[in-house]
C-alpha positions as CSV (number, residue, x, y, z in Angstrom):
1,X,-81.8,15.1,-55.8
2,X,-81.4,18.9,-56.7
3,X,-78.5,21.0,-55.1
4,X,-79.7,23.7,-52.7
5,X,-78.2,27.4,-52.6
6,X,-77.3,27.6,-48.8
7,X,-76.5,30.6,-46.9
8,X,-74.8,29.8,-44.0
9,X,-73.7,32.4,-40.9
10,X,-71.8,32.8,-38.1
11,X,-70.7,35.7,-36.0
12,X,-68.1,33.6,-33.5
13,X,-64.6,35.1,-33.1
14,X,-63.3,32.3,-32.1
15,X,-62.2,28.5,-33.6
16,X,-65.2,26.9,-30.5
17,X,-67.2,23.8,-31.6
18,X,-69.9,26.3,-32.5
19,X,-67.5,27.2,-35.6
20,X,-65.9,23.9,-36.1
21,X,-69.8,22.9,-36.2
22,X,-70.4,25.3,-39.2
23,X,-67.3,24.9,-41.2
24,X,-67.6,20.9,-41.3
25,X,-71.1,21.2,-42.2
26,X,-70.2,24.0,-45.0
27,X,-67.2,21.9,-46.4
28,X,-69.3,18.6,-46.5
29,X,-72.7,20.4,-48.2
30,X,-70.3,21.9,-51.3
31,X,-68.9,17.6,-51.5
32,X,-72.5,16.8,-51.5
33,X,-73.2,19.2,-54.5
34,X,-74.5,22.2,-52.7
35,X,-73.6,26.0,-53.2
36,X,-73.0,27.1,-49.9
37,X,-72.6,30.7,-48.9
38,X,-70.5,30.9,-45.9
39,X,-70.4,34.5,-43.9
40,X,-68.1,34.5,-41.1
41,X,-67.1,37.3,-39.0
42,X,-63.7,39.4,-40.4
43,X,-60.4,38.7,-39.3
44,X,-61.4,36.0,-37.2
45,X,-60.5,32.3,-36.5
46,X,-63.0,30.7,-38.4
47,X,-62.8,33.4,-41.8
48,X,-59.1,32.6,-41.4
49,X,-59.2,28.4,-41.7
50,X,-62.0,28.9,-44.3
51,X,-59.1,30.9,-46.4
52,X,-56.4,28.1,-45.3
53,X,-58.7,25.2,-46.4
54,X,-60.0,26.8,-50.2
55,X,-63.6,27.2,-48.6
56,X,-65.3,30.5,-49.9
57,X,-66.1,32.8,-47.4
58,X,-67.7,36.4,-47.5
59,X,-66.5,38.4,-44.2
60,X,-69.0,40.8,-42.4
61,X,-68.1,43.0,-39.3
62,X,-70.6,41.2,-36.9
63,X,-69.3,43.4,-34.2
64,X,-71.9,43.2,-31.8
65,X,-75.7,44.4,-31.2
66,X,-74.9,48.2,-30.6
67,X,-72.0,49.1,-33.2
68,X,-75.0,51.1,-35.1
69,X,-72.6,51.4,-38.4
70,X,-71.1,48.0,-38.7
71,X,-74.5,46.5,-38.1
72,X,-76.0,48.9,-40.9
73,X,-72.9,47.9,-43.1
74,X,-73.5,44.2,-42.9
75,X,-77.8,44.2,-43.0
76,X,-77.1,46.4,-46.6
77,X,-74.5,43.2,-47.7
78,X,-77.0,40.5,-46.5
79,X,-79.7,42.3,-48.3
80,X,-77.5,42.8,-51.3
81,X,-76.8,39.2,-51.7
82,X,-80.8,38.2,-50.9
83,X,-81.9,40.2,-53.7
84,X,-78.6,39.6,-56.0
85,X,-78.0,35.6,-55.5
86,X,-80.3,32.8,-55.3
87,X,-80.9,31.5,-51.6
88,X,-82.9,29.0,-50.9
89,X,-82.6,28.7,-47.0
90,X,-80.6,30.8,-44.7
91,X,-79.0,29.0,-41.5
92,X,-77.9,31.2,-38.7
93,X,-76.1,30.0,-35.2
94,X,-75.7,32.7,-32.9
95,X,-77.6,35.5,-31.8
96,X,-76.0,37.9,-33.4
97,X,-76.0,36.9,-36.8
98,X,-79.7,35.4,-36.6
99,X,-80.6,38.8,-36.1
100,X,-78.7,40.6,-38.8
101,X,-80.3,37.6,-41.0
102,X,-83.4,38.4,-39.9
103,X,-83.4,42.1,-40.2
104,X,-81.9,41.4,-43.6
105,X,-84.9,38.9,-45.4
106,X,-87.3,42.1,-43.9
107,X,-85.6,44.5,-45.6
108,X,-85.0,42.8,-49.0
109,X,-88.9,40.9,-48.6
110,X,-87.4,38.1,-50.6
111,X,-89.7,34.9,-49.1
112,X,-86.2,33.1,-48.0
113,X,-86.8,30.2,-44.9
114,X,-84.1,31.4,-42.1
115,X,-83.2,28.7,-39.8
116,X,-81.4,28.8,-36.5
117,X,-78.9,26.4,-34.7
118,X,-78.9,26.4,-31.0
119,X,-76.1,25.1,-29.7
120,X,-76.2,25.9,-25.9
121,X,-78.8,25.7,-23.4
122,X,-78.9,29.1,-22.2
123,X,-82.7,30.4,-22.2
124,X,-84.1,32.7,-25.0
125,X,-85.2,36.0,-23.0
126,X,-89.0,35.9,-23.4
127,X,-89.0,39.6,-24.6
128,X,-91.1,41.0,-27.9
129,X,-87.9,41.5,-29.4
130,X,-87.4,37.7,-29.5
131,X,-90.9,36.5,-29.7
132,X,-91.2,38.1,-33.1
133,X,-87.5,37.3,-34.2
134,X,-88.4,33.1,-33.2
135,X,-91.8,32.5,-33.7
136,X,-92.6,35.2,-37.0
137,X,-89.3,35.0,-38.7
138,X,-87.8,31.9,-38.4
139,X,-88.9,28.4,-39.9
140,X,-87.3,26.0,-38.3
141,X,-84.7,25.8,-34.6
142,X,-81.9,22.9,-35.1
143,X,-81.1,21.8,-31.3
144,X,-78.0,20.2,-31.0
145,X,-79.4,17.9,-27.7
146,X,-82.4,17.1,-26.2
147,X,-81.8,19.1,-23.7
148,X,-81.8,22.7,-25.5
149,X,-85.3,21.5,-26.8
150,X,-86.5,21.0,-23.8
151,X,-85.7,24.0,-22.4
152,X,-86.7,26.4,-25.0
153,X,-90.0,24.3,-24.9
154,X,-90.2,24.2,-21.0
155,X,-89.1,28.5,-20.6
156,X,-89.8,29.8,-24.4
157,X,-92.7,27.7,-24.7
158,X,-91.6,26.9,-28.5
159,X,-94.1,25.2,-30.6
160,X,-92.7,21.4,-30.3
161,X,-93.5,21.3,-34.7
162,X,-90.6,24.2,-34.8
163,X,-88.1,22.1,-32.9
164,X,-85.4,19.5,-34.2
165,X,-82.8,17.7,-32.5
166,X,-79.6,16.9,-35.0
167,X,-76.9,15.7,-33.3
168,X,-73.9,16.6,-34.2
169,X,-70.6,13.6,-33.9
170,X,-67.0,13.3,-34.7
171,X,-65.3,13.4,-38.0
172,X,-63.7,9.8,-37.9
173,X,-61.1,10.8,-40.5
174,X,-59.2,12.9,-38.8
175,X,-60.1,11.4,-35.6
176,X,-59.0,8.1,-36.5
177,X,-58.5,5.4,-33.3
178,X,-55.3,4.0,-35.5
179,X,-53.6,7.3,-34.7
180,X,-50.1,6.7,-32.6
181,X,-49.9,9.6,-29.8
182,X,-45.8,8.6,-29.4
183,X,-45.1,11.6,-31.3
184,X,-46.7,13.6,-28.8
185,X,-45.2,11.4,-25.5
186,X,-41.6,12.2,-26.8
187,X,-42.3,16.1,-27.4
188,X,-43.3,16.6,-23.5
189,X,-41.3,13.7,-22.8
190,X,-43.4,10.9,-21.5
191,X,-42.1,7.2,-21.1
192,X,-44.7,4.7,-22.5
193,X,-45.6,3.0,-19.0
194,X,-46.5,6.5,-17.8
195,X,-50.7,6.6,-17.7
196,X,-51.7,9.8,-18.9
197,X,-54.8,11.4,-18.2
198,X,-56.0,14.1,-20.8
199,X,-58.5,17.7,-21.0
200,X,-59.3,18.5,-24.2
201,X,-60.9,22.5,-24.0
202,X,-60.4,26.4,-23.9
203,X,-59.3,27.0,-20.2
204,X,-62.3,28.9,-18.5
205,X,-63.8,28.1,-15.2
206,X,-66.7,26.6,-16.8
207,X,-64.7,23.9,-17.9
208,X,-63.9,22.4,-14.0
209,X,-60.1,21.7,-14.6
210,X,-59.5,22.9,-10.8
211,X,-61.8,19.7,-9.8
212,X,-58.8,17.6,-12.3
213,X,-56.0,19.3,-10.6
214,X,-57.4,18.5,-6.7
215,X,-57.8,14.8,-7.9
216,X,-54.5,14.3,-9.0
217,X,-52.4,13.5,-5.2
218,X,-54.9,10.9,-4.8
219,X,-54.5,9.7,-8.5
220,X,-50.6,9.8,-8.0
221,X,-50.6,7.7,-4.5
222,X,-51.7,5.4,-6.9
223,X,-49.7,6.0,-10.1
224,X,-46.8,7.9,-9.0
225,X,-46.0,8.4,-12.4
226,X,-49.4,10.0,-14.0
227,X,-49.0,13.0,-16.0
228,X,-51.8,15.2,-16.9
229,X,-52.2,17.0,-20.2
230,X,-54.6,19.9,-20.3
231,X,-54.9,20.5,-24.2
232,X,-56.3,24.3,-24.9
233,X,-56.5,27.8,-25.4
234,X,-56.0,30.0,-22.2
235,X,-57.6,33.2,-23.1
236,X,-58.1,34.3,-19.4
237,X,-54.2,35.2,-18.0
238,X,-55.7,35.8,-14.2
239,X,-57.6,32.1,-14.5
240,X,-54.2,30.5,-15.7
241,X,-52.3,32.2,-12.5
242,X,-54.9,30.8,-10.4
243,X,-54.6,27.1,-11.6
244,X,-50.8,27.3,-11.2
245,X,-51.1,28.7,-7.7
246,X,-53.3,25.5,-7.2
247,X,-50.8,23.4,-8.8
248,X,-47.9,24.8,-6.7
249,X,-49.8,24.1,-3.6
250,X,-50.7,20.8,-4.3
251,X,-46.9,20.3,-5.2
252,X,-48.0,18.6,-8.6
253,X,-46.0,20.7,-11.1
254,X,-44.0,17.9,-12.6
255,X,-47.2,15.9,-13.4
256,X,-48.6,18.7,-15.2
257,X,-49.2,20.1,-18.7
258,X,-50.3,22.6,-20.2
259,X,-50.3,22.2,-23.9
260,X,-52.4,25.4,-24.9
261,X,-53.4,26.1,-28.6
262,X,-53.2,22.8,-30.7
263,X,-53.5,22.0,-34.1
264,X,-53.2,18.4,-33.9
265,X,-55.5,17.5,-31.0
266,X,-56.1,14.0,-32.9
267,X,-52.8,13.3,-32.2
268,X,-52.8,14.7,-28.6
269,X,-55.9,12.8,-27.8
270,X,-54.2,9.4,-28.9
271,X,-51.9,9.4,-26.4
272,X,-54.4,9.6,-23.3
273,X,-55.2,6.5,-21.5
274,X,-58.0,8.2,-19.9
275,X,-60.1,11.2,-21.6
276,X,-61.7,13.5,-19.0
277,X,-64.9,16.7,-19.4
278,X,-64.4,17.9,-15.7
279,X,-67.1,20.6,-16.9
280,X,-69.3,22.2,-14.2
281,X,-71.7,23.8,-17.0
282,X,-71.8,24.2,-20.2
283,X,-71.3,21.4,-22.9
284,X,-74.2,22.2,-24.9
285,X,-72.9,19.7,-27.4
286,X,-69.9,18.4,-26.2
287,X,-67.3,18.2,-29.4
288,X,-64.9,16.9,-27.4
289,X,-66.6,13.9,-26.0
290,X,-67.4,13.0,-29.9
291,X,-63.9,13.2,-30.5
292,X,-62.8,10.9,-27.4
293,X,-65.6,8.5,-28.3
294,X,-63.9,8.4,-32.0
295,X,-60.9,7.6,-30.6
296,X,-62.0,4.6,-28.9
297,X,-61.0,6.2,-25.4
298,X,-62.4,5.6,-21.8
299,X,-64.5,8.8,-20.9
300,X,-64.9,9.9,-17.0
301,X,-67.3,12.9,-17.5
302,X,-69.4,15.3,-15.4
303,X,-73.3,14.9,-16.0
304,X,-73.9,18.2,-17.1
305,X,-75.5,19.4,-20.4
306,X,-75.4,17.0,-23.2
307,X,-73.4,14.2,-21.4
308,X,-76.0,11.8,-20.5
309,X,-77.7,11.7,-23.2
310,X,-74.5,10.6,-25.5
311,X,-72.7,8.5,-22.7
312,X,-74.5,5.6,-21.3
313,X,-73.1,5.5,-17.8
314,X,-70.9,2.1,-17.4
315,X,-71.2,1.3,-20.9
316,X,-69.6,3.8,-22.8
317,X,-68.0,5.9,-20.5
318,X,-68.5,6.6,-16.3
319,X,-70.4,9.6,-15.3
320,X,-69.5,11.6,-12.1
321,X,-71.4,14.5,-10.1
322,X,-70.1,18.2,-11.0
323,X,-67.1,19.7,-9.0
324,X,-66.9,16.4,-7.2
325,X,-62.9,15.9,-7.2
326,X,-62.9,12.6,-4.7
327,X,-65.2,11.0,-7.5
328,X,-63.5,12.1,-10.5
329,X,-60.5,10.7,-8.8
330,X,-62.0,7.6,-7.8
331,X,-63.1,7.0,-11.6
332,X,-59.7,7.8,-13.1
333,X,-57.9,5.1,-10.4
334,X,-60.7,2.4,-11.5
335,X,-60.0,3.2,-15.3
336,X,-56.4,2.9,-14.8
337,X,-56.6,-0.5,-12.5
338,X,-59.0,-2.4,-14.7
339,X,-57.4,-1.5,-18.7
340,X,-59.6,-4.8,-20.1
341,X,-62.7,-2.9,-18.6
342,X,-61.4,0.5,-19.5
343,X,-60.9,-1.0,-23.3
344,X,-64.5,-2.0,-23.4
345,X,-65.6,1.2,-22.5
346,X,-63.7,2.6,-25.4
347,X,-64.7,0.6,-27.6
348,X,-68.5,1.1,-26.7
349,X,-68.4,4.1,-27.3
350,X,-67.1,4.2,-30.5
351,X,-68.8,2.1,-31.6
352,X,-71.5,4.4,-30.0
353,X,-70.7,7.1,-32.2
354,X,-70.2,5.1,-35.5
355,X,-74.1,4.3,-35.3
356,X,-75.5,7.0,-33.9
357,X,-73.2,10.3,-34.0
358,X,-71.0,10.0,-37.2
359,X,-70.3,13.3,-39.7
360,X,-72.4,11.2,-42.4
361,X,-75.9,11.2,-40.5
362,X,-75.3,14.8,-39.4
363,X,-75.1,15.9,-42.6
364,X,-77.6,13.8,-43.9
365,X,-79.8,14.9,-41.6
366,X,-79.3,18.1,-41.8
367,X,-79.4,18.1,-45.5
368,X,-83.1,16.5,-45.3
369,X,-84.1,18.9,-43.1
370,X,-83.2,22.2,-45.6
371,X,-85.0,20.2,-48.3
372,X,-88.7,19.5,-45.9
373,X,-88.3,23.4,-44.9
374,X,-87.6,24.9,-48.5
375,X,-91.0,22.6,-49.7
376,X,-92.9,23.7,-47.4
377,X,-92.1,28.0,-47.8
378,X,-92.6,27.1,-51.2
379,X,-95.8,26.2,-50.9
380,X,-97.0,28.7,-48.4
C-alpha cells in the first residue's frame, strides 16, 4: 500500500477530545508510513504536546473569523504549502480552519480533496456561505456518531453519499484496565474500602456535575464513606464558586474533590469504582466514556448525544434521563450494592470497545477512507 501526504488541521486552543482526536490520529498515520502535515493553532495546548511528544507541527494564528490580518497571514501559508509540498488530501475539524483550508485550495487551484470531521452535533447554519463551503468544496464529512449524520442530513439536508460515520475509541495502551489507581487513593488520601465515584471532564455547565453533587446525601446514607472525584480543567472561576456554594449547602465538603488539570487521568480513572457522564448536552463523541469502557469500569451515564449508541443500556453500562439527580443516585447505590453485577458491566463494555471502538479500526478506517476519496479526485 502507498503512503499518503496528509494535511491535517485544527484551530482548537485547548487540549478537548476534538484535539486529542487529531493528535492520536496524526501520531498513528506517521507509524503507519504516512507523511502527515499537522497545523495547529500557535501557542496553544495541542502545538505544545505535539513539540513535547517529537510530532511535527506547523503553527498558524487561527485567531478567529474576523482578525482580517491573521486570517490573510495563515490562507498565504496554506497556499504556500499547497503549491510547495505534495498533499494528497486535506482533513479539517473545526469551523475555523475548514474555512481557511477551503479559502486556501481556491486560491492556490491545486485539485487537493479537503475533508471535514464533525465532531459535535450542533447544526451547520443553512446560509450560502456554508452551502458552497460543504457541498462545492468539500469531498467527503467524517461524523463521529450516528447522530451528527443524522442531523446534518435531517437540518442540512447533506447528500447521505458525502456522509461517513468513524467512530472514534480509546487507546488501550495508556488506558490499560491493569492500571493500579492506589497511587492516586494515597495522594487525596482515600482508604481502600472507601467506594469512590469519579467525573472525568472540563468543568462547564454542560457537563451536569451539579446533578452529581445533589445525588451525593442520598449516595452517602448509603455509603457514609463515598468520596467523589471530579477530574478536570475549571476554566470558568464564577461556575467553580457556584458548585462550592452547592457543596457547602449540601454539607458534602469532605466527600469532595476537585482534582482539576490532570495528566495522568489513566491513573485517576483506575481508582473509581463507578465512572459517571452526568452531561446535560453535549458529548458529541464522548472520549471519556471510551476511556471508562477501556478501563473495564461500570458506567452510569445521561442519554444524551453519542451515549446510546456506544452504551447498551444494562449491558455495558446504565443509562439515566438528563439532570435527573434521584436517578443518577439511584444508579450509583445499585452499582455499589451489586459489585458482581457492576463487574459484568465493566467488563461488557470493554470488551465493547475492544471489537467495536479500539484506536486500530479508527485508524484503519480512517486510513481507507483517504485512500477511496484521493481515487476518486483523481479520477474526476
Amino acid at each position: 500500500m502507498k503512503s499518503l501526504s496528509i494535511l491535517e488541521i485544527i484551530s482548537s486552543r485547548r487540549w478537548i477530545g476534538e484535539a486529542a482526536h487529531v493528535f492520536n490520529l496524526s501520531s498513528r498515520l506517521i507509524q503507519r508510513g504516512h507523511k502527515v502535515f499537522l497545523i495547529t493553532r500557535r501557542g496553544w495546548e495541542l502545538s505544545k504536546k505535539a513539540d513535547e511528544a517529537g510530532l511535527p507541527n506547523i503553527p498558524l494564528n487561527m485567531n478567529g473569523h474576523f482578525n482580517i490580518r491573521d486570517n490573510f497571514e495563515d490562507i498565504s501559508r496554506l497556499v504556500a504549502i499547497f503549491r510547495n509540498q505534495k498533499i494528497d488530501i486535506v482533513h479539517s475539524h473545526r469551523g475555523h480552519d475548514h474555512w481557511l483550508a477551503a479559502l486556501a485550495l481556491s486560491i492556490s487551484r491545486k485539485k487537493i480533496p479537503l475533508m471535514r470531521t464533525r465532531h459535535v452535533n450542533v447544526a451547520v447554519k443553512n446560509h450560502i456561505f456554508n452551502k458552497w463551503l460543504y457541498n462545492y468544496k468539500t469531498d467527503k464529512i467524517i461524523c463521529v456518531a450516528n447522530h451528527i449524520r443524522d442531523n446534518l442530513i435531517s437540518n442540512n439536508r447533506f447528500n447521505e453519499k458525502k456522509l461517513e460515520v468513524i467512530y472514534t475509541g480509546a487507546d488501550t495502551g495508556l488506558f490499560d484496565y491493569r492500571l493500579s489507581g492506589e497511587k492516586i487513593r494515597r495522594e487525596f488520601r482515600i482508604s481502600e474500602s472507601s467506594p469512590v465515584i469519579g467525573v472525568v471532564g472540563r468543568i462547564t455547565p454542560i457537563k451536569g456535575h451539579r446533578f452529581v453533587l445533589n445525588a451525593v446525601p442520598a449516595i452517602k446514607k448509603e455509603f457514609p464513606d463515598a468520596k467523589f472525584i471530579f477530574a478536570g480543567d475549571f476554566r470558568d472561576r464564577n461556575f467553580l464558586t457556584h458548585l462550592q456554594s452547592i457543596i457547602e449547602k449540601l454539607g458534602i465538603k469532605e466527600s469532595i474533590i476537585f482534582t482539576g488539570f490532570r495528566d495522568d487521568i489513566p491513573e485517576i480513572v483506575a481508582s473509581f469504582d463507578v465512572a459517571v457522564i452526568s452531561s446535560k448536552g453535549s458529548e458529541g463523541s464522548s472520549r471519556a466514556c471510551y476511556e471508562f469502557m477501556a478501563m473495564k469500569k461500570p458506567i452510569i451515564a445521561t442519554k444524551v448525544g453519542i451515549i446510546p449508541e456506544i452504551i447498551e443500556d444494562g449491558i455495558t453500562g446504565m443509562l439515566i434521563s438528563e439532570m435527573d439527580s434521584e436517578a443518577m443516585a439511584v444508579a450509583i447505590i445499585r452499582t455499589l450494592k451489586d459489585r458482581d453485577g457492576a463487574k459484568k458491566l465493566g467488563e461488557a463494555a470493554c470488551n465493547s470497545l475492544m471489537k467495536k471502538f479500539n484506536f486500530n479500526v479508527w485508524v484503519e478506517k480512517n486510513e481507507r477512507l483517504f485512500f477511496e476519496v484521493v481515487s476518486s479526485n483523481e479520477k474526476k
